[in-house]
N, C-alpha and C positions, 0 to 999 in steps of 0.2 A: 822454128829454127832461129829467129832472132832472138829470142828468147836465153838458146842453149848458147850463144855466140857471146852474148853479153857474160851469160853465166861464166862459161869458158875465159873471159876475158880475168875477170874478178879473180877465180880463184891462182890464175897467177901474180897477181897484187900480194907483193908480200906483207903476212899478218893477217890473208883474208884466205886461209886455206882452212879449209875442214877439217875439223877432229872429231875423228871416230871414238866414242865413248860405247859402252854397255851399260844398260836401265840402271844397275848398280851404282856405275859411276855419274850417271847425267841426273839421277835426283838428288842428290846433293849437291851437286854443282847448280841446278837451277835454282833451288831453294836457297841455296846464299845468293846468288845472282839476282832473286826478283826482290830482295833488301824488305824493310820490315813490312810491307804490304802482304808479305807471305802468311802472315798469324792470322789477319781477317780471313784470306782470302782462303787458308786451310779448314780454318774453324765452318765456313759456310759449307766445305767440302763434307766434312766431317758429318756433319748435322744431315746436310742432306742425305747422305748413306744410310746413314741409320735412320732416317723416317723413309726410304723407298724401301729396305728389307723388312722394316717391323708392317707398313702397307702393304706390301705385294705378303706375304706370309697370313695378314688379317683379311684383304680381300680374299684370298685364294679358302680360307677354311669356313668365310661369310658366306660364298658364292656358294661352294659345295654342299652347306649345311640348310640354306635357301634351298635349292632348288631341287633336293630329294623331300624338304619338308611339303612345298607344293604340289610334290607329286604325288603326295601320299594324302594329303587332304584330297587336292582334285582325284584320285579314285573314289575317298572315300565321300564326299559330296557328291558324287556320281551315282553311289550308290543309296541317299539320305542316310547316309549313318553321322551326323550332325556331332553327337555325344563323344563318339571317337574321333573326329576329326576336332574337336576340343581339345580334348587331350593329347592328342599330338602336337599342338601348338602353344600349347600348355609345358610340354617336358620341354618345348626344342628355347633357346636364348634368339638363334638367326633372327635377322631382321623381316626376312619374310613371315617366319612364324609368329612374333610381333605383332606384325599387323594384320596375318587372319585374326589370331588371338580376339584381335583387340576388337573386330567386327564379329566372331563369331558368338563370343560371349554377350553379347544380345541383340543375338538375333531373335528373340520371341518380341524386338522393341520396334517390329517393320524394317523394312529397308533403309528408308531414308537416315535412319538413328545407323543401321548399319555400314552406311555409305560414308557419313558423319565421321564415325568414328575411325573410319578407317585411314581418312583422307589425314585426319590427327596423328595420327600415331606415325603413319604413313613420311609426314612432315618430320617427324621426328627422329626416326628412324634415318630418314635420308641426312639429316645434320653429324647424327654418327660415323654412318657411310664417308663423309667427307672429310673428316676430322683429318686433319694430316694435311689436307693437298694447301693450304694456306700456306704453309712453311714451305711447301715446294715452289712456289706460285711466286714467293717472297723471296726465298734465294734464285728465281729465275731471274728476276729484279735487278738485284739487291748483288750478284755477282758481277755482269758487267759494268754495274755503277763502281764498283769498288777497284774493278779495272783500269776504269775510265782515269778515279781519281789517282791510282798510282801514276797513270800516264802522265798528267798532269803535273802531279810532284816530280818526278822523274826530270821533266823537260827546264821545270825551275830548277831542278840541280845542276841541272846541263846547263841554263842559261847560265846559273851562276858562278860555274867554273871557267866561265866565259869571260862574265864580267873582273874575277877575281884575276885572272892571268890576265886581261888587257888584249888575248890572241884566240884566235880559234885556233887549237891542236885537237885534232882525234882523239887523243890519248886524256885530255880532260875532259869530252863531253860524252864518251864512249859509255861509262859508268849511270849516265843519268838516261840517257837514250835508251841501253838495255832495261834497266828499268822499266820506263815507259812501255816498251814492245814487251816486257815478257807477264808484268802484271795484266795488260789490258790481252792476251794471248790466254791468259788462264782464267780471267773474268768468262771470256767465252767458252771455255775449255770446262768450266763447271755450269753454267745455263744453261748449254748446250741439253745435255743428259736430264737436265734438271727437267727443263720442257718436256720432253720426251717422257720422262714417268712420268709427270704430271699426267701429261694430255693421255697414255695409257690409261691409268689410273682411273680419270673421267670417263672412258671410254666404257671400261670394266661398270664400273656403278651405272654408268645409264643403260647398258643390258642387262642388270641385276635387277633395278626399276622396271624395266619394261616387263621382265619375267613376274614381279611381284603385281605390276600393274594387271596383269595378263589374269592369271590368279584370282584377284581379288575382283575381278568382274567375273568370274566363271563362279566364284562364293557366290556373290549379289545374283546372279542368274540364276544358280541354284535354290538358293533359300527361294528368292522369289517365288522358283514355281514347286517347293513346297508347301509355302503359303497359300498359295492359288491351293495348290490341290485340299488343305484343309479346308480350307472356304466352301468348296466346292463339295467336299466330302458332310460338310457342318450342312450345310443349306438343302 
């Protein structure tokens, strides 16, 4: 209530009353209002859209193309069909298929070479997977900094119309204040979102891992006790 009292008080101050604008008319008006700190702070905006859509569009076709490719191996090492289960990770690019591929093409070399190799590619594979979230990671950064520093210039302008009039008036420190409040407002207003795919984004890959992880011990189990059974079939 003290809150609404104050508020109430203000907008009878005249010059501090409300203007109701439509999205139309208040993005242009803020974009000249936040003065040149708007080209950084658009370009980071920019950049970040287009790596959250071109990511969520790459994870989403990665994830689906993973996780039918392992299912169709795990039936088919399920049933020792080895040869085929080859060749399906053979036709498929996904990262899961990768790194059966990458174990299953020798397995006649033991396990441990199968383990080996998998762990490799595995590594590898995962550095793909991530490609993208750095620049997300960096405009998380990298937006409120840029905020911060409008604010800061902003507030020299303000001082300075200060120092140049000899007087504090409203009306000359007004210009550098907004500034300050609307750069460091939009620094957060793009980090914000930014975080949030990010840490998505992370969230999606380490279920995609664990799926592959999942997988590639059920391959290792497999072969294993086809091994076994030749040994056992030999002897």
């Amino acid at each position: 209530m003290g809150l609404m009292n104050i508020y109430g008080a203000l907008i009878q101050i005249p010059g501090m009353e409300t203007v109701e604008m439509t999205w139309q008319e208040a993005i242009p008006f803020y974009w000249d209002a936040t003065g040149f700190m708007v080209y950084p702070l658009a370009a980071c905006l920019v950049l970040g859209i287009l790596v959250i859509i071109w990511k969520f569009f790459s994870l989403m076709a990665k994830t689906g193309a993973t996780r039918k490719t392992l299912r169709d191996v795990d039936e088919l090492l399920a049933a020792q069909r080895i040869d085929e289960a080859l060749e399906v990770t053979r036709e498929s690019s996904s990262p899961g298929a990768n790194i059966l591929y990458a174990g299953l093409e020798r397995h006649e070399e033991g396990t441990e070479r199968v383990m080996k190799a998998i762990e490799n590619q595995g590594l590898i594979e995962l550095s793909k997977l991530e490609k993208g979230l750095v620049v997300l990671a960096t405009l998380t950064n990298v937006g409120p900094l840029l905020g911060f520093l409008g604010t800061v210039i902003g507030m020299i302008l303000a001082f300075q119309s200060i120092e140049a009039a000899g007087e504090v008036e409203a009306t000359l420190v007004a210009g550098g204040i907004k500034v300050a409040l609307l750069t460091t407002a939009a620094g957060l207003a793009i980090a914000i979102p930014m975080s949030i795919f990010h840490n998505y984004f992370v969230a999606r890959i380490d279920g995609l891992v664990i799926d592959m992880e999942e997988s590639a011990q059920k391959m290792i189990d497999a072969l294993h006790a086809i091994e076994r059974g030749r040994q056992a079939a030999a002897s």
